[in-house]
BALOBA-1460 file (C-alpha; in Angstrom, 3 decimals):
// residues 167
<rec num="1" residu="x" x="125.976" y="-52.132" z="36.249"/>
<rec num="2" residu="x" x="124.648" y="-50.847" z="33.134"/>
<rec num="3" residu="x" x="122.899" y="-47.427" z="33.408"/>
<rec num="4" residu="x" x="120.287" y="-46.059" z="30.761"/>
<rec num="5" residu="x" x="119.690" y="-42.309" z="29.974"/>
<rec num="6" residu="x" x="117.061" y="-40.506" z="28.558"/>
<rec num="7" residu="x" x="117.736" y="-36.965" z="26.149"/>
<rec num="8" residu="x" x="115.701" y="-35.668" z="28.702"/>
<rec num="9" residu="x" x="112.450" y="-36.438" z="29.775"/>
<rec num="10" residu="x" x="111.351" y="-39.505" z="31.555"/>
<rec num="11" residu="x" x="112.478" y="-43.011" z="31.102"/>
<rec num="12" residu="x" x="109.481" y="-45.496" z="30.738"/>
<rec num="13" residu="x" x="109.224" y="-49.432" z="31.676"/>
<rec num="14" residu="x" x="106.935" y="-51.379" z="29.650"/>
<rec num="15" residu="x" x="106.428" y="-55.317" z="28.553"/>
<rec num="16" residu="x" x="108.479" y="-56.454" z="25.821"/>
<rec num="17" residu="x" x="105.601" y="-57.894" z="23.963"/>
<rec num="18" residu="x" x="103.726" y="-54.439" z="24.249"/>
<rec num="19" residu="x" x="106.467" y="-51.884" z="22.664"/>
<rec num="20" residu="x" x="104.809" y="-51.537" z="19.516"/>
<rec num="21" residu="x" x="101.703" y="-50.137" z="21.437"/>
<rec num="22" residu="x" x="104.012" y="-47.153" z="22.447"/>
<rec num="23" residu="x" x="104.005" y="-44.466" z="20.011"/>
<rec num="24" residu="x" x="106.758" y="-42.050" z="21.593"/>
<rec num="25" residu="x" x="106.732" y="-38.273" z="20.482"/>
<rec num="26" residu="x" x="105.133" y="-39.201" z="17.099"/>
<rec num="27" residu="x" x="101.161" y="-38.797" z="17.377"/>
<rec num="28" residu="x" x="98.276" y="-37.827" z="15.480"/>
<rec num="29" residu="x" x="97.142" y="-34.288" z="17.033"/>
<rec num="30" residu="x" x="93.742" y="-35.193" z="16.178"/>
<rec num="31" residu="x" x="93.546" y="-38.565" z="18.553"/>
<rec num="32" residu="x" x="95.427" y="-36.450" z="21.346"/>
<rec num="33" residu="x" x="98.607" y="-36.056" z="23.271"/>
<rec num="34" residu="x" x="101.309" y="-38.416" z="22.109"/>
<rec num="35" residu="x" x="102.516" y="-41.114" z="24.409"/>
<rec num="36" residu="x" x="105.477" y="-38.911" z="25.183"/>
<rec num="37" residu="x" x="103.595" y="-36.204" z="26.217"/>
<rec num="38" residu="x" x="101.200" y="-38.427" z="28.862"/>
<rec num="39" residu="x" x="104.683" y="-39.866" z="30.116"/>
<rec num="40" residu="x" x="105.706" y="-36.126" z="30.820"/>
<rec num="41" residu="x" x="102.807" y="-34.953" z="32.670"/>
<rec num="42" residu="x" x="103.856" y="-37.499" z="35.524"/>
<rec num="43" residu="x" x="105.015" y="-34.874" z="37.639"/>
<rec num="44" residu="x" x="106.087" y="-37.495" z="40.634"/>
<rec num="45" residu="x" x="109.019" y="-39.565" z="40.662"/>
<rec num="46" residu="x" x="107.287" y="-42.525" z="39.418"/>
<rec num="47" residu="x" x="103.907" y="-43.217" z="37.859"/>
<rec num="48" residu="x" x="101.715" y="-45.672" z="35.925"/>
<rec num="49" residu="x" x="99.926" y="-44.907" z="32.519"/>
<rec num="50" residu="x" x="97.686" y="-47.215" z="30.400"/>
<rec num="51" residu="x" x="99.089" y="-47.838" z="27.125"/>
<rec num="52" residu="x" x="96.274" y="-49.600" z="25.319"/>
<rec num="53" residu="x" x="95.160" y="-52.342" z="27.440"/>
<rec num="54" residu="x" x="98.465" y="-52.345" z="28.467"/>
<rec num="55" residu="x" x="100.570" y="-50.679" z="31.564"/>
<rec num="56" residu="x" x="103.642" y="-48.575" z="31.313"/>
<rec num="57" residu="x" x="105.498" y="-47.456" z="34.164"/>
<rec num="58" residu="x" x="106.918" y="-44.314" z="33.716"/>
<rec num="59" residu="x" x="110.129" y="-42.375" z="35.909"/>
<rec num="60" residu="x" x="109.218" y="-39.219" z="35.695"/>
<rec num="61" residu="x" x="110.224" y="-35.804" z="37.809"/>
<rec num="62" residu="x" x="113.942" y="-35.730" z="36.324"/>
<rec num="63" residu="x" x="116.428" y="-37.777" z="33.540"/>
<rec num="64" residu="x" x="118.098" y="-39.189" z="35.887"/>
<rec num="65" residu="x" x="120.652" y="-42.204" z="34.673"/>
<rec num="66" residu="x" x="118.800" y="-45.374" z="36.014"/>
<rec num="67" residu="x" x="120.257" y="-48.911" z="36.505"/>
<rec num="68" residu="x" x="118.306" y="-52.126" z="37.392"/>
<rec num="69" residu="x" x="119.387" y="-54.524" z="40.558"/>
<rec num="70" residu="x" x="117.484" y="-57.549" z="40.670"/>
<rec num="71" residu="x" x="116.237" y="-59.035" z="43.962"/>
<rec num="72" residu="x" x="114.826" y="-62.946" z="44.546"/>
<rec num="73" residu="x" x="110.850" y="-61.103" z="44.059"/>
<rec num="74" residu="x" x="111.484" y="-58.295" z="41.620"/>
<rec num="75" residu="x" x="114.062" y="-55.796" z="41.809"/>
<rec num="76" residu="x" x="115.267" y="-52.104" z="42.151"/>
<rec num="77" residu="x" x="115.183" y="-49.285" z="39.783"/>
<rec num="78" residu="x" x="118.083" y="-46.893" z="40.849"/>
<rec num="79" residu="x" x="118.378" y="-43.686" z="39.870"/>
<rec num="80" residu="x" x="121.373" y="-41.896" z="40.283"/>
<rec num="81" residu="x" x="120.653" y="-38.181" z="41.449"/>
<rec num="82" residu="x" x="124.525" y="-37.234" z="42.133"/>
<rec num="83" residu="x" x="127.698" y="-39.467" z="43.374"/>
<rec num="84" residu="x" x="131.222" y="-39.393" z="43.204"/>
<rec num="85" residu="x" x="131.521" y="-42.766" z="41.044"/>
<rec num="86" residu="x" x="129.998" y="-45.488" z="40.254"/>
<rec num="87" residu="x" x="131.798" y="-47.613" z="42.755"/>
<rec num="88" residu="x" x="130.184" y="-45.409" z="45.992"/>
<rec num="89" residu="x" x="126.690" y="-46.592" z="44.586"/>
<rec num="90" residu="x" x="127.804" y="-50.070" z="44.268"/>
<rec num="91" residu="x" x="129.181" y="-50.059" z="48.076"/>
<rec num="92" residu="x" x="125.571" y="-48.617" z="49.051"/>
<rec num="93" residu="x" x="124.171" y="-51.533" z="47.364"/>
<rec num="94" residu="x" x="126.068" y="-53.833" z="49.101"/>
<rec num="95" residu="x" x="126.073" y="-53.035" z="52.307"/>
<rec num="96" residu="x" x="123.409" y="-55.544" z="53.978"/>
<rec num="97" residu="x" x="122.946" y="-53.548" z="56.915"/>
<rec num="98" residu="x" x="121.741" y="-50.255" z="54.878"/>
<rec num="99" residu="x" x="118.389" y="-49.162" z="56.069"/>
<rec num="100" residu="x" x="115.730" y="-47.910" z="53.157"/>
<rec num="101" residu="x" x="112.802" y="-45.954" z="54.472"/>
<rec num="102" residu="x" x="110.311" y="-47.031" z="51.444"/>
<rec num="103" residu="x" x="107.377" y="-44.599" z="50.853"/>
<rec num="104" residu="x" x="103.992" y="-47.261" z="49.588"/>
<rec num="105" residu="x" x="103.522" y="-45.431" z="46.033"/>
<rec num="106" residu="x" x="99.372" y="-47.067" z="45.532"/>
<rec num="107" residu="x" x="101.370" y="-47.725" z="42.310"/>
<rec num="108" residu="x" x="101.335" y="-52.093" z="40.845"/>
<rec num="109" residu="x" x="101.959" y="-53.015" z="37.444"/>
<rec num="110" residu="x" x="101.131" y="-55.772" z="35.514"/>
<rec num="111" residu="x" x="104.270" y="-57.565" z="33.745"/>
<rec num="112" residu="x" x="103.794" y="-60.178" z="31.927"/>
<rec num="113" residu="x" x="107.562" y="-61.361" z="31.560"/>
<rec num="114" residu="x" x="110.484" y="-59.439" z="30.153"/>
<rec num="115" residu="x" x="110.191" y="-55.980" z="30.387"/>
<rec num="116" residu="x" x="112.346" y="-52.673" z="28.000"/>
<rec num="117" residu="x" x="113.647" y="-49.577" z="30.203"/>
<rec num="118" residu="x" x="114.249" y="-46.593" z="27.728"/>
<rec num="119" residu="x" x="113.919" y="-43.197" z="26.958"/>
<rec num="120" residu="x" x="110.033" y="-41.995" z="26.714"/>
<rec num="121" residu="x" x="110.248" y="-40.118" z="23.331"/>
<rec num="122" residu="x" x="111.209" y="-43.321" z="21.469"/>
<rec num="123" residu="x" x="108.930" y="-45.513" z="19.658"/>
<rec num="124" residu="x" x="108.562" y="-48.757" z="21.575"/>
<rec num="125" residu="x" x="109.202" y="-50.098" z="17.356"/>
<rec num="126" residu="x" x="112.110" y="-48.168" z="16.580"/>
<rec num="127" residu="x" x="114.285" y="-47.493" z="19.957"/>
<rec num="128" residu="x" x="117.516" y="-46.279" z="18.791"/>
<rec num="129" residu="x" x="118.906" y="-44.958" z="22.213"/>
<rec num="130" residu="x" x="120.317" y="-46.766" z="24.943"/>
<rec num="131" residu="x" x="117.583" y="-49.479" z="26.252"/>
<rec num="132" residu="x" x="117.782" y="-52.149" z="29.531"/>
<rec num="133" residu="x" x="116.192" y="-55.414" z="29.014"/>
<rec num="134" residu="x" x="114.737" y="-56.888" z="32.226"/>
<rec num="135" residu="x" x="113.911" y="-60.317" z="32.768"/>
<rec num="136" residu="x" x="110.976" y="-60.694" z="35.563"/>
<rec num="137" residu="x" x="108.534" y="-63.488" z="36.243"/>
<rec num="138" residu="x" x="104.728" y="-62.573" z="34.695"/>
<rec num="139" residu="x" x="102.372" y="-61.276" z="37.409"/>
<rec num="140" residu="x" x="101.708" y="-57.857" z="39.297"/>
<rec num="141" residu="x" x="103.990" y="-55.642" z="41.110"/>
<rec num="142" residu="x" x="103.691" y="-53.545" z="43.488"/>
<rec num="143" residu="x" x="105.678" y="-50.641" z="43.286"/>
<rec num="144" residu="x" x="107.337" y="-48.618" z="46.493"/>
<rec num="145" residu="x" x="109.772" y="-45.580" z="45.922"/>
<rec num="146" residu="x" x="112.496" y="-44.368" z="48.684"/>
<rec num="147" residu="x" x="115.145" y="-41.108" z="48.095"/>
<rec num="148" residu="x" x="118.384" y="-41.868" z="50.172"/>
<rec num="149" residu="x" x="121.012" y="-40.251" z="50.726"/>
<rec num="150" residu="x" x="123.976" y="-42.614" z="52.282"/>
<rec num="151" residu="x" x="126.446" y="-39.823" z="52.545"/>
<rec num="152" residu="x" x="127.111" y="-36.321" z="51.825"/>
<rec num="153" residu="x" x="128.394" y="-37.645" z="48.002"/>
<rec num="154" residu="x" x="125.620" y="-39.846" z="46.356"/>
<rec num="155" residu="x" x="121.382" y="-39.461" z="46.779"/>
<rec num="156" residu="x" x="119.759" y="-41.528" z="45.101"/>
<rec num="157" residu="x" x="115.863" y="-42.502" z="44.120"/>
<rec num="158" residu="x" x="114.919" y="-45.793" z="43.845"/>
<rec num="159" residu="x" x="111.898" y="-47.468" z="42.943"/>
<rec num="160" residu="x" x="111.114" y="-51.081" z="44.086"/>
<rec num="161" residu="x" x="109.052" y="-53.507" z="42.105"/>
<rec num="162" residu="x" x="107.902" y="-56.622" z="44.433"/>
<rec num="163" residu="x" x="105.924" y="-59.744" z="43.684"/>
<rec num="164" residu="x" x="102.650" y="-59.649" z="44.721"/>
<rec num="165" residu="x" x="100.926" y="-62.176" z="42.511"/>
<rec num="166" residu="x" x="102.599" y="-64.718" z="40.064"/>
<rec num="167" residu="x" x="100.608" y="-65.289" z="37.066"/>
């Protein structure tokens, strides 16, 4: 699994095709707050902004180190709040008969195809950090969040992204 970090703010999720929309930390102080600074002031652990006419979803709260599991109508967003190893989040994943309690968010977002996980302060132009390409079929998705905690060495928040209308 490959896991993305941020230096330490939020990790955003926006459309390929719509990264040079996103601006970053660098801003004009006279049109506002930069695009980093909107993505901080999502105080819950996940949140959508308008980016333009487009939609970013941000993962706010805490940095946490965040992989991406696909499922056959979207896929997961894992954030790894503290394990032991890799390999104890990977059994978690994989056990079929692990219950998730999902919390409804309110939260869709519109994705129009392949989407760029990576750190908030970077300019959707110009990333330079560590980045996660996902590949997801164009519509909207609705977006449910769950904090679990499988054992007494990994919690973990993760964010769900399901189909609810194909383009």
């Amino acid at each position: 699994m490959q896991w993305v970090e941020s230096g330490g703010g939020p990790l955003i999720l926006m459309a390929e095709r719509d990264l040079s929309r996103w601006r970053g930390v660098d801003a004009d102080p006279a049109q506002g707050p930069s695009d980093y600074e909107r993505a901080c002031a999502v105080v819950d652990y996940v949140g959508v902004i308008d980016v333009g006419d487009a939609s970013a979803l941000i993962l706010g709260d805490e940095p946490f180190p965040t992989a991406w599991h696909s499922t056959d109508d979207g896929g997961i967003l894992i954030r790894w709040v503290y394990s032991d190893s890799e390999a104890s989040i990977d059994a978690f994943l994989s056990n079929t008969n692990c219950k998730i309690c999902w919390t409804e968010t309110g939260l869709s977002v519109p994705v129009p195809g392949q989407c760029v996980l990576f750190d908030a302060a970077e300019p959707g132009v110009d990333i330079r950090g560590e980045c996660l390409v996902l590949t997801l079929s164009a519509g909207d998705y609705a977006v449910r969040s769950a904090v679990v905690d499988p054992s007494d060495e990994v919690r973990l928040v993760l964010h769900e992204l399901s189909l609810v209308k194909r383009e």
